[in-house]
C-alpha positions, 0 to 999 in steps of 0.5 A: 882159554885164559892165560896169566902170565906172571899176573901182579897186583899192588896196592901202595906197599900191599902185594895182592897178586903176586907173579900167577901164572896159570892156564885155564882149559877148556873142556873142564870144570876149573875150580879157585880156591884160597883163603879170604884175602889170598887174591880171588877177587883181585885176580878175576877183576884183572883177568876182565879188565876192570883192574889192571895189573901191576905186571903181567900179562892176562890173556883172553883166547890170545887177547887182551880183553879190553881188544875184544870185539863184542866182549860178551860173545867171548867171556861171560862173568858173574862176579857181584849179583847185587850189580843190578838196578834195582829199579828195572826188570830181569828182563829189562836188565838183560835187554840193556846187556844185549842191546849194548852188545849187539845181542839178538832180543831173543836171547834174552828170552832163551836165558831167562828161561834157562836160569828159571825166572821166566815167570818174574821177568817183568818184576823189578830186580830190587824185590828178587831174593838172593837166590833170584839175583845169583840167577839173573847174574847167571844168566847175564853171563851167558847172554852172549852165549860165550865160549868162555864163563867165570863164576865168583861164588855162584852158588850163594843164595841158592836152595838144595835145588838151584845148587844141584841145576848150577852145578849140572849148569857148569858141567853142561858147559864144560861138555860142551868144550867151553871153560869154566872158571869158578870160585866158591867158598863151599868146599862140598860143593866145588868138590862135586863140580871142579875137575881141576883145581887152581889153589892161591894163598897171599896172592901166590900160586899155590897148586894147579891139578887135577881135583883127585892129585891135590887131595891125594898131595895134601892129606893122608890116606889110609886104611882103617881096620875093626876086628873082635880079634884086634891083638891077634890081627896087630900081631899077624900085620905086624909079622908081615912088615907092615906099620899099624897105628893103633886109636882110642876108638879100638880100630886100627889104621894103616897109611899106604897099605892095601885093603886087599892085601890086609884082607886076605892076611886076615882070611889067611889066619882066620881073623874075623873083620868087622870092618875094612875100608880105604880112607881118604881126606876130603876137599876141605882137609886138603885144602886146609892142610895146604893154606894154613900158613897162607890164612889171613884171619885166625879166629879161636873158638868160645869156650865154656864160661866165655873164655876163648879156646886157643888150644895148648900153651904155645900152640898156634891158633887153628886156621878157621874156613870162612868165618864172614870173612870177605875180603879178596 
């Protein structure tokens, strides 16, 4: 378990990290979502201990980390990569992390298999590609075999199949009750491995849910509705109380109805239904409804004849994800 409590960072008169509190489960996937510059970075180099806090306290299993006998059993981290000689040997690398930490040999062994780069173990880590990197960096996290793990951007780097294995990697780890804590920028991706979710915006917290209660918190939700006989079904949904939004498209949307309600008003008055289907935002829409405000860089999209697009007169410019940004 890791806990903050009240975590504040400044540098000069900026305020990076700005009073979190939150705990960190075991049993789950916790996913760390924010804007770039919202503080991630920051927040996970304190909770390791390589930055220290302004105020506040980061607890690692009730310690400080920097009490913590043999660190490494208790808290593995993979936070840069490319933090790797590249003049020695995936296994070489791995061996130094262990024998430092008063880990067996063998392990070294058993985590290069688990991460895939058995085969390339003796190869020197400056010749790995990116993929290979996050690999080596994964498993140095796990070399201690600790009951805690932290990913910052796990899966950059990585082919269809390396993503789909660290994902089943993460869950694996979860079932096994130890806690996981990831940050990633790939919203599709954390929404198919986080179960809960700890969202932060110019250093403040901003939500701590479960994964299905902030979608549902942050985004619209609806029922969308096709029919030949769309006038005579505005009407019956409208005699039975029920507001109904009409789109250019030809289809109907209803917020907080029902299907099977609209489904059997339509079977009731012999309306034909061409289509009939709950709507629901995705990670990324909710997210970006939540930390609009707290987006540090506001990119505006090319137009036609290299003009830029800044949308109607007066109108704020749209907060763009990700845009190369990396800054926190």
């Amino acid at each position: 378990m890791i806990e903050l409590e009240g975590l504040t960072k400044r540098y000069g008169e900026k305020v990076a990290v700005d009073g979190l509190t939150f705990t960190v489960r075991p049993g789950v996937v916790t996913g760390f979502l924010g804007p770039n510059g919202a503080g991630k970075s920051t927040t996970m180099r304190m909770m390791l201990g390589l930055d220290r806090p302004t105020a506040g306290d980061v607890r690692i299993d009730g310690q400080h980390y920097d009490r913590l006998r043999d660190p490494l059993k208790y808290i593995g981290a993979l936070l840069d990569a490319q933090a790797v000689h590249g003049g020695r040997s995936a296994f070489n690398h791995l061996l130094c992390l262990a024998q430092s930490n008063g880990i067996p040999k063998a392990r070294v062994h058993e985590v290069l298999d688990t991460v895939g780069l058995t085969a390339v173990a003796r190869k020197k880590a400056k010749g790995f590609s990116l993929g290979m990197g996050q690999r080596l960096g994964i498993a140095g996290a796990l070399l201690g075999d600790p009951r805690i793990l932290m990913f910052d951007e796990p899966v950059n780097g990585l082919d269809p199949e390396g993503i789909h294995w660290i994902r089943n990697l993460m869950k694996s780890l979860a079932s096994q009750g130890r806690t996981v804590f990831v940050s990633s920028h790939l919203m599709s991706e954390m929404a198919l491995t986080a179960d809960h979710l700890v969202v932060i915006g110019q250093g403040r917290l901003l939500a701590d849910t479960s994964m299905a209660d902030f979608i549902r918190r942050n985004s619209r939700s609806y029922v969308r509705i096709r029919s030949p006989q769309r006038e005579r079904l505005l009407d019956v949904l409208k005699g039975a109380g029920i507001t109904v939004v009409q789109t250019g498209s030809g289809a109907l949307e209803v917020d907080d109805g029902k299907p099977e309600h609209i489904g059997e008003l339509a079977a009731q008055h012999q309306i034909v239904l061409h289509e009939l289907s709950p709507q629901q935002a995705s990670l990324e829409e909710a997210f970006m409804r939540l930390t609009a405000e707290s987006v540090e860089y506001h990119a505006h999209t090319d137009a036609p004849g290299g003009e830029l697009a800044s949308g109607p007169p007066g109108a704020p410019p749209a907060p763009q994800w990700g845009d190369g940004w990396k800054k926190g």
